[in-house]
C-alpha positions in Angstrom: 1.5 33.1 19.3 -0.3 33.0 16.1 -0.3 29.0 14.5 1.1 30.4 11.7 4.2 31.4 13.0 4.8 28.0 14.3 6.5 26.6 10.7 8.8 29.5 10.9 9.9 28.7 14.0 10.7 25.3 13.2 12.5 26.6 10.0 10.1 24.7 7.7 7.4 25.9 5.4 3.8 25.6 6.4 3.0 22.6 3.3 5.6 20.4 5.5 3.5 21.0 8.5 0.3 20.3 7.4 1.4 17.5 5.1 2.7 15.8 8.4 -0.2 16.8 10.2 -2.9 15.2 7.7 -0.3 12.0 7.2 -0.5 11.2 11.1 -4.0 11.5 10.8 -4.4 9.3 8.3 -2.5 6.8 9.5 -3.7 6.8 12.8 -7.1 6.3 11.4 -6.1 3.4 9.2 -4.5 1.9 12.2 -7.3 2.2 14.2 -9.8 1.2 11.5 -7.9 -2.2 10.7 -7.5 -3.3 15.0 -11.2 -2.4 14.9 -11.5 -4.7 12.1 -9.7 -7.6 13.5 -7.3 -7.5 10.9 -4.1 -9.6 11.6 -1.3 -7.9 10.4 -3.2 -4.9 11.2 0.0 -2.9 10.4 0.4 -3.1 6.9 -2.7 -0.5 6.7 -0.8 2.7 8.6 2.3 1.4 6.4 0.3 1.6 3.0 -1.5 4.8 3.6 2.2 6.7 4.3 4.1 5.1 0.8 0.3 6.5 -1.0 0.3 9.7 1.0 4.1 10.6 0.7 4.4 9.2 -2.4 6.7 10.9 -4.9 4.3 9.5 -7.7 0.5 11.1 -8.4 -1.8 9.4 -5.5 -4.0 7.4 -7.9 -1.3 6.3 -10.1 0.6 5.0 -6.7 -3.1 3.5 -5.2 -3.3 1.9 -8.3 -0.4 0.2 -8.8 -0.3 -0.7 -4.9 -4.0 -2.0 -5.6 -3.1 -4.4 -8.4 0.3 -5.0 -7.4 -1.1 -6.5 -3.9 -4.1 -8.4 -5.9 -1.4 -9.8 -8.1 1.2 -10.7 -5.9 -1.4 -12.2 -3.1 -3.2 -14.2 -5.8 -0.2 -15.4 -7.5 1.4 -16.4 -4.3 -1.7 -18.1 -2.6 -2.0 -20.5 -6.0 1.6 -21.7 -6.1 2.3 -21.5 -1.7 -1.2 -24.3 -2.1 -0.9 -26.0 -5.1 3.5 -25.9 -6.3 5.0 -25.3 -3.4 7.2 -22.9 -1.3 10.6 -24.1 -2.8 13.5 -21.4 -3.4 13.3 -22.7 -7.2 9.2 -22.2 -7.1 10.0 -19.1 -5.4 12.0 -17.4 -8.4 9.8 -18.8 -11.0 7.0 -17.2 -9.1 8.7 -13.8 -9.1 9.5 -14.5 -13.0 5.4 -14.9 -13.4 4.5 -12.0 -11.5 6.9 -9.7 -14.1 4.7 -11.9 -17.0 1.5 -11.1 -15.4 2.1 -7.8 -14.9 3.5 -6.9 -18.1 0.2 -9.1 -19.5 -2.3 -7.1 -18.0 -0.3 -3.8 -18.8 0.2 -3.5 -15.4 4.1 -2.9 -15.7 4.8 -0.9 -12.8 2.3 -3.1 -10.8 5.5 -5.2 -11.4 7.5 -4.2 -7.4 4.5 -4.3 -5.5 3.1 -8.1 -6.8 6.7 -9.0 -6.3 7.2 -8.5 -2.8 3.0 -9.1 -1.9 4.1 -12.3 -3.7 7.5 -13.1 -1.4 5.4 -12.1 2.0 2.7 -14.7 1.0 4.9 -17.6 0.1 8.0 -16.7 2.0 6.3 -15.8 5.5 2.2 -17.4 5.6 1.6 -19.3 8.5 -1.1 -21.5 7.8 -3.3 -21.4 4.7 -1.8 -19.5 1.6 -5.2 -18.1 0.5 -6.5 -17.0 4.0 -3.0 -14.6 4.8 -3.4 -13.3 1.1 -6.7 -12.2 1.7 -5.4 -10.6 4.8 -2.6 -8.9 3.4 -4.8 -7.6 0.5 -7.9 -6.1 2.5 -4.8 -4.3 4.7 -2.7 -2.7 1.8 -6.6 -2.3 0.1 -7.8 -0.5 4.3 -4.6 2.0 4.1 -5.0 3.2 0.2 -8.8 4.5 0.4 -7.7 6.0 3.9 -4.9 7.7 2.3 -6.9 8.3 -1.3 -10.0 10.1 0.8 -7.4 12.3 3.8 -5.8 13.5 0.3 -9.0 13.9 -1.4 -10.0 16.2 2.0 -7.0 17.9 3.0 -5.3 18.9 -0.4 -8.3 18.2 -3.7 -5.9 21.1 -5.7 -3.0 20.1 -4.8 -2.3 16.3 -5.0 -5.4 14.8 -7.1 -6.5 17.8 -9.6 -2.5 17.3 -11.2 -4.2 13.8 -11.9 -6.7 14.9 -14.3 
C-alpha cells in the first residue's frame, strides 16, 4: 500500500498527517534536548514547541510573544517573589504590572503569557525566585527555536513565508 493512501484511509487529508508527524517530532526532540540538558521542569519545552507549532497564530508572531511574554513574566516574578513578597495582594498587583509592562514595551499581546510565566514563578518556585525563572525561561526559550526551526524545515511555504 502506497503511503499515500494511508490519509485516506484514516478519513483525513494528508496536511493533518504530516503536520502530526513533524509536531511529534519536534516535540520529542525538545524533550529530549531539555533531559539532556538537565533542565528541571524539563517539560515545559515539548509543551511550548506544540502551542508554537499548532498555533492558530503566524509562528513568529506566537514565538515572539511566548519569548517576551516568559522574559517578562519570569523577570517580573523573580523581583517581587525575592524582594515584595509572595502575598495574594503582591500577587494581583504583580499581575496588574505585567499588563503595564507589557502594554509599555508595546508588547500587548505579550500580556497572557507574562501573566501566567509570572503566577508559575511566584505562586509555585521552590527555592530561589531568580534560579526557577531562569529555568522556566531557557525551557519555554528550548521548545520555541525547536518548533521555529522543524517549521522552518518541514513547511518554509506554508507556515513562515505568510510571515513576510
Amino acid at each position: 500500500m502506497s503511503p499515500r493512501k494511508i490519509p485516506k484511509l484514516l478519513g483525513m487529508n494528508s496536511d493533518a498527517l504530516v503536520d502530526s508527524a513533524w509536531t511529534a517530532v519536534a516535540t520529542l526532540a525538545s524533550l529530549l534536548l531539555a533531559k539532556a540538558l538537565k533542565f528541571p521542569e524539563y517539560y515545559w519545552a515539548p509543551i511550548s514547541t506544540i502551542i508554537i507549532m499548532q498555533s492558530s497564530i503566524q509562528p513568529f508572531q506566537g514565538a515572539w510573544q511566548r519569548f517576551v511574554g516568559t522574559a517578562l513574566g519570569a523577570t517580573l516574578g523573580a523581583v517581587i517573589a525575592t524582594y515584595v513578597g509572595r502575598s495574594a495582594l503582591v500577587y494581583a498587583v504583580g499581575i496588574f504590572v505585567c499588563g503595564i509592562f507589557a502594554a509599555f514595551s508595546r508588547a500587548w499581546s505579550a500580556y497572557r503569557v507574562a501573566a501566567i510565566t509570572f503566577s508559575i514563578v511566584v505562586l509555585i518556585s521552590r527555592g530561589p525566585a531568580w534560579v526557577f525563572a531562569w529555568h522556566r525561561f531557557l525551557e519555554v526559550s528550548l521548545g520555541i527555536a525547536v518548533a521555529l526551526i522543524a517549521l522552518l524545515v518541514s513547511q518554509p511555504k506554508k507556515k513562515i513565508a505568510k510571515q513576510a
